[in-house]
C-alpha positions as CSV (number, residue, x, y, z in Angstrom):
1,X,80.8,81.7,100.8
2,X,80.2,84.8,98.6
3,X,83.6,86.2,97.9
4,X,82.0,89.4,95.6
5,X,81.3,91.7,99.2
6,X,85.0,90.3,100.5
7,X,87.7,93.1,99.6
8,X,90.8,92.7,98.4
9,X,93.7,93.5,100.3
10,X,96.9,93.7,99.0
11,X,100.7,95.5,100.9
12,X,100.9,98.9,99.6
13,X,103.9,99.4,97.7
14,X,105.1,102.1,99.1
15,X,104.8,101.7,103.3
16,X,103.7,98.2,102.9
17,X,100.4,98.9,104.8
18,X,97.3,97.3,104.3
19,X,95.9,99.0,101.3
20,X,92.1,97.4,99.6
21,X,92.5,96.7,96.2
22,X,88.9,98.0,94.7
23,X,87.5,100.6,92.7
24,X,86.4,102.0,95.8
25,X,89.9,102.9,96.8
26,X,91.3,105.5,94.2
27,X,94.6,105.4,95.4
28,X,95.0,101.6,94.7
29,X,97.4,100.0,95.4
30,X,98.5,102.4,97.6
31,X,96.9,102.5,100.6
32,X,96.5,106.4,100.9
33,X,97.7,109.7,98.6
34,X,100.8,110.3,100.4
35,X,102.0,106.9,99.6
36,X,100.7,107.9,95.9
37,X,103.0,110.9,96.0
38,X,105.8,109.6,97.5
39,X,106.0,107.5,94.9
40,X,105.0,109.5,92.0
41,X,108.6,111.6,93.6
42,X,110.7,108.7,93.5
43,X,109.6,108.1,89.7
44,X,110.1,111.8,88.8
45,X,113.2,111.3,90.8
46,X,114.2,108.6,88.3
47,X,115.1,106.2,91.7
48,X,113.3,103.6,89.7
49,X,116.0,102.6,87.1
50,X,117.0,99.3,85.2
51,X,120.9,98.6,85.1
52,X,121.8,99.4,81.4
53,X,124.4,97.1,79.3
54,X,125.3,100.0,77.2
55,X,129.4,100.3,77.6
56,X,130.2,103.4,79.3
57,X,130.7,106.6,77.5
58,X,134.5,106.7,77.1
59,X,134.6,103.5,75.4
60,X,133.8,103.1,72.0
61,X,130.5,100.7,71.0
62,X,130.8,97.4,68.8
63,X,132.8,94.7,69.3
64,X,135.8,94.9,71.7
65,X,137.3,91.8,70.2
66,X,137.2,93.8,66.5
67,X,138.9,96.8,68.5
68,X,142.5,95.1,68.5
């Protein structure tokens, strides 16, 4: 079987649609601009964020055993 003419296709991340995963597609891997866009929002939003294990901003940084 000749898997070079078989496309790719991967869940968009966004609506989890069917989305091909080529150069062909220039929206990959989303499956369409809106889903691009909505997307590109939520980043600008800053919706995508990692948990942080800084201490909050009333208490003071270093060692909380040294604090005492």
């Amino acid at each position: 079987m000749d898997t070079s003419t078989q496309e790719r296709v991967v869940a968009c991340p966004s609506c989890n649609g069917r989305s091909v995963f080529s150069a062909q597609n220039i929206y990959r891997p989303f499956c369409s601009a809106h889903c691009k866009n909505l997307d590109l929002g939520a980043w600008a939003d800053e919706a995508f964020r990692l948990g942080a294990d800084a201490p909050p901003d009333d208490m003071p940084f270093g060692d909380p055993k040294a604090a005492n």
